[in-house]
C-alpha positions as CSV (number, residue, x, y, z in Angstrom):
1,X,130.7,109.2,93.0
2,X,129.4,109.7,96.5
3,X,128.1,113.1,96.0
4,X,127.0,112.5,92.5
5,X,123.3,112.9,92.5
6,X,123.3,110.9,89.1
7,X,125.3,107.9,89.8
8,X,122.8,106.2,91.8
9,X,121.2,105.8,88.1
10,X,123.9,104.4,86.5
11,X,123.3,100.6,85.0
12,X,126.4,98.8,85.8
13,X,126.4,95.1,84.4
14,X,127.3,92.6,87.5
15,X,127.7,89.2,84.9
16,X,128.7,90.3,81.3
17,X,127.7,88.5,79.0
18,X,127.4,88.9,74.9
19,X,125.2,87.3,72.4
20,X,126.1,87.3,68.7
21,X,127.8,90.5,69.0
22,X,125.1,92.2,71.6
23,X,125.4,93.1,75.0
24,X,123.2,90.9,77.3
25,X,125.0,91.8,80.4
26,X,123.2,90.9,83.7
27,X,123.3,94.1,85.3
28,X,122.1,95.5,88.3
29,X,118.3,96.7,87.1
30,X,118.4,93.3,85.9
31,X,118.8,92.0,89.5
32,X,116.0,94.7,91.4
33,X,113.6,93.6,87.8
34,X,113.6,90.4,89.1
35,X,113.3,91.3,93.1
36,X,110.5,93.1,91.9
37,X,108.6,90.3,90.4
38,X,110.1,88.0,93.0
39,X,109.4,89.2,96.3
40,X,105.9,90.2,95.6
41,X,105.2,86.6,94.3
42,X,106.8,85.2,97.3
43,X,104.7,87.5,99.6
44,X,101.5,86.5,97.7
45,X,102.3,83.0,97.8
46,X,103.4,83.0,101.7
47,X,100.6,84.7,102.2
48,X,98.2,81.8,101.4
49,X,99.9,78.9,101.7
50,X,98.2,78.7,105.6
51,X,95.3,80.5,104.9
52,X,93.0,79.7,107.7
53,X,89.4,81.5,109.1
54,X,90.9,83.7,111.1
55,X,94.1,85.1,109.6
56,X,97.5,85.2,110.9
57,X,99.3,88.9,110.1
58,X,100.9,87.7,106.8
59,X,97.4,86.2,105.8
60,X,96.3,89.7,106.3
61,X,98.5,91.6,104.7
62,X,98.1,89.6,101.6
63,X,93.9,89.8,102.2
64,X,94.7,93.8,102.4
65,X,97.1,94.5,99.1
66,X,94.2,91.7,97.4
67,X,91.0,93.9,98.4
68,X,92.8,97.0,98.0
69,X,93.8,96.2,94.4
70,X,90.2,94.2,93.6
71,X,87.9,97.3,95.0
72,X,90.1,99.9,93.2
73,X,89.4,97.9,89.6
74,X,86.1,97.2,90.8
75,X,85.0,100.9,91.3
76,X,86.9,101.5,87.8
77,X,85.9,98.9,85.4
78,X,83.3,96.7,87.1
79,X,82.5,93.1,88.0
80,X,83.8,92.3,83.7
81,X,87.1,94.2,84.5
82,X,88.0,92.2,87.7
83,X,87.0,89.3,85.9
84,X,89.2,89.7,82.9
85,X,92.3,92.1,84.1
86,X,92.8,92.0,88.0
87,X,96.0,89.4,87.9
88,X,97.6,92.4,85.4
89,X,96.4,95.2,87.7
90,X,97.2,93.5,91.1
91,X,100.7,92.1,89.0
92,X,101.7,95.9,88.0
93,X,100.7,97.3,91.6
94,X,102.7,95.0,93.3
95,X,105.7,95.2,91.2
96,X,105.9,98.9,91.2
97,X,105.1,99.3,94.6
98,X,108.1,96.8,95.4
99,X,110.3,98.7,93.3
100,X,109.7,101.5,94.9
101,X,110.4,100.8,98.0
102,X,113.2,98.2,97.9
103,X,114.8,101.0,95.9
104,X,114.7,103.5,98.8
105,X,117.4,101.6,100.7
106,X,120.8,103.3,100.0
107,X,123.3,101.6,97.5
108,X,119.9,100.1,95.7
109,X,118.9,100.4,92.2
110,X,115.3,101.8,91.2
111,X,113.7,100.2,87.9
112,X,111.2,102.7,87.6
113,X,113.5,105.6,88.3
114,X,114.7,104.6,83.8
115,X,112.3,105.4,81.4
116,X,112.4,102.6,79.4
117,X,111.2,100.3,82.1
118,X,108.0,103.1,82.7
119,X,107.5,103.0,79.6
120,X,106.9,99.2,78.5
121,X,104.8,99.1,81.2
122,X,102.3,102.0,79.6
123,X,103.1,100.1,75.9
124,X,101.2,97.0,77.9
125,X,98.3,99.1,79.4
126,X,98.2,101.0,76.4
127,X,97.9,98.2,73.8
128,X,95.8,95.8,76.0
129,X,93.5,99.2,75.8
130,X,93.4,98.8,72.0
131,X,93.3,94.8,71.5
132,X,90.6,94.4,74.0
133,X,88.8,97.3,72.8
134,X,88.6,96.7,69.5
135,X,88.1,92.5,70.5
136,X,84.9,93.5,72.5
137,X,83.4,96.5,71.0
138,X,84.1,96.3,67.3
139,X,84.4,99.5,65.6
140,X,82.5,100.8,68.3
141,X,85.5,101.2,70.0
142,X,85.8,104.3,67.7
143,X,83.3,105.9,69.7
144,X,85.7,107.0,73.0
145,X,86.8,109.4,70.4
146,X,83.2,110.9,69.7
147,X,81.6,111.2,73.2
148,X,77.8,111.7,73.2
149,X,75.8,114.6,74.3
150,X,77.5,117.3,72.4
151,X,76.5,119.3,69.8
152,X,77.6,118.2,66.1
153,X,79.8,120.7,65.0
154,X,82.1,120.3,68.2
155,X,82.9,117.2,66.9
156,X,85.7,119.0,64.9
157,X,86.9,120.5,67.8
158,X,86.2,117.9,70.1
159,X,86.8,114.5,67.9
160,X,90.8,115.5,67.7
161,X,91.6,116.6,70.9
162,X,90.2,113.0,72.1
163,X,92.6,111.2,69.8
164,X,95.1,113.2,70.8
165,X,94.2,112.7,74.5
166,X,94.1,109.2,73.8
167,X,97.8,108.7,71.7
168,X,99.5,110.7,74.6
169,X,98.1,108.2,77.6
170,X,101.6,106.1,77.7
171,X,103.5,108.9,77.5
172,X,101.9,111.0,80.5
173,X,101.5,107.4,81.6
174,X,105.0,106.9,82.0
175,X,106.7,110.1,82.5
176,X,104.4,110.7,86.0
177,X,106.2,107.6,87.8
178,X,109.7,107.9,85.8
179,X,109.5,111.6,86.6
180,X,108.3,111.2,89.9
181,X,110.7,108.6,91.3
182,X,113.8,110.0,89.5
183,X,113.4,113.6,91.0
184,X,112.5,112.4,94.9
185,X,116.1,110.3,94.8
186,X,117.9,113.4,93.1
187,X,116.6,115.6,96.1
188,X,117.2,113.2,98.6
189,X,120.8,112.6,97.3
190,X,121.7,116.1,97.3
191,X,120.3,117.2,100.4
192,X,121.9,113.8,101.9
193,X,125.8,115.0,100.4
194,X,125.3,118.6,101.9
195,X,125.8,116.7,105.3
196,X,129.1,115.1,105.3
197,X,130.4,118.2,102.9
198,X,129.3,120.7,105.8
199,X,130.3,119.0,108.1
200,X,134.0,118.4,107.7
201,X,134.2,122.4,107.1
202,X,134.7,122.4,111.5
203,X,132.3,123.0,114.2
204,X,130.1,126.0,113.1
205,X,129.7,123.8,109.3
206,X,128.2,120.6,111.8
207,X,126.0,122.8,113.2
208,X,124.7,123.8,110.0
209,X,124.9,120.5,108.8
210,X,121.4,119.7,111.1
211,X,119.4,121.3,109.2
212,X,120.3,119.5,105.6
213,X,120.2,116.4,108.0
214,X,116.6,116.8,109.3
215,X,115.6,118.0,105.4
216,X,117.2,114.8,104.5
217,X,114.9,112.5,106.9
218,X,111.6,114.2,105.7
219,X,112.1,113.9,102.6
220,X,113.1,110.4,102.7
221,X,109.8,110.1,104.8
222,X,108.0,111.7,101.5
223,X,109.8,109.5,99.6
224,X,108.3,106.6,100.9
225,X,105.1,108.1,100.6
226,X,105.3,109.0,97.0
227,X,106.8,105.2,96.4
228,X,103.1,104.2,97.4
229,X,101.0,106.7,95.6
230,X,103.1,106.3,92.0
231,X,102.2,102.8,92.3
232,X,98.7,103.8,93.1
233,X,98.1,106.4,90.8
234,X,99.7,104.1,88.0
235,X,97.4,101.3,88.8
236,X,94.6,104.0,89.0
237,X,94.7,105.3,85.5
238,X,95.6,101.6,84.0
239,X,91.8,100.4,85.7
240,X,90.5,103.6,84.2
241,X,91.6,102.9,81.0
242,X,90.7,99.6,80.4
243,X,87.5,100.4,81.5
244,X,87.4,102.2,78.3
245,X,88.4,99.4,76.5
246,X,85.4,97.3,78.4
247,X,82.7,100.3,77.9
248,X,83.8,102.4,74.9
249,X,80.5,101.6,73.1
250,X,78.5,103.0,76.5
251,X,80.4,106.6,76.1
């Protein structure tokens, strides 16, 4: 299991439990699921709880993630989308971001790195899309599909491919950060198992072993990186679309 690039994906349940037949195990993604809406709650909350004129370091790291969050939605869906959506937006950066990261520390579980959990998140962005749309704009909603400015008879060319464009959202939606994550640990697993498997081959194997070694620490440094930009790039897209939702009537 050590060299198994797979088994760091495995859901193992840590409290079984059944329900009227069902499995309703606590397991271990239940366990980083709820460090990931736990920590960043606690770090919000810590954050203000001394909140003073001129800010200590956690004061300002909370200030930070807040400004970076509101000015990202702001420059996506204006002054109406921070008013209605930032608590989602700031709720789903944090969470993934946290996620991420906690799950870069070895014998740690990775939520985002299972589709299913990728994927309710897009369901929520995807559907909020629809309910507020269709709440705000009416049937004027319809008109993200038929975008102004083109001749009529690309309608019939252009009309589908925006419906289709639209449908696939939570899928690309979901399968960037699932995809993402899951490949970055794979490579970092196996490059990490070369090591100790080169190594006990004698001296000349140890020497090789270096350079799967050094591989190893960039790409955990990549990792890291790529922990922060899924999270960005998911909250990205989610303020773009519902700034759709918002504005579909101005397209």
């Amino acid at each position: 299991m050590a060299s198994d690039p797979m088994h760091q994906f495995h859901i193992a349940p840590m409290i079984p439990m059944e329900i009227g037949g069902y499995d309703v195990s606590f397991t271990n993604a239940s366990l980083f699921l709820l460090l990931g809406a736990a920590i960043p709650a606690a770090f919000m909350l810590a954050s203000s709880a001394k909140a003073a004129l001129v800010p200590g370091r956690m004061q300002t790291l909370g200030e930070t993630a807040y400004g970076f969050v509101y000015n990202m939605l702001y420059s996506s869906a204006g002054a109406d989308g921070v008013k209605k959506f930032f608590p989602l937006v700031l709720s789903l950066f944090l969470f993934i971001f946290t996620v991420n990261m906690v799950g870069l520390f070895a014998y740690h579980f990775t939520p985002t790195s299972q589709i299913i959990v990728t994927a309710m998140m897009a369901l929520l962005v995807f559907f909020t899309v629809i309910i507020v749309g269709f709440a705000k704009n009416g049937l004027g909603f319809l008109k993200l599909f038929v975008p102004s400015g083109i001749p009529w008879p690309l309608y019939l060319i252009v009309t589908p491919i925006e419906i289709i464009s639209f449908f696939s959202r939570p899928l690309s939606h979901a399968v960037r950060l699932w995809a993402n994550i899951l490949a970055g640990h794979i490579l970092v697993k196996v490059f990490a198992g070369f090591v100790p498997m080169m190594a006990e081959t004698g001296a000349i194997g140890a020497i090789g072993a270096i350079l799967p070694f050094v591989m190893t620490v960039a790409l955990y440094a990549l990792e890291t990186l790529v922990a922060f930009l899924q999270a960005y790039v998911f909250t990205m897209l989610t303020c773009i679309y519902l700034n759709d939702a918002l504005h579909a009537a101005d397209h």
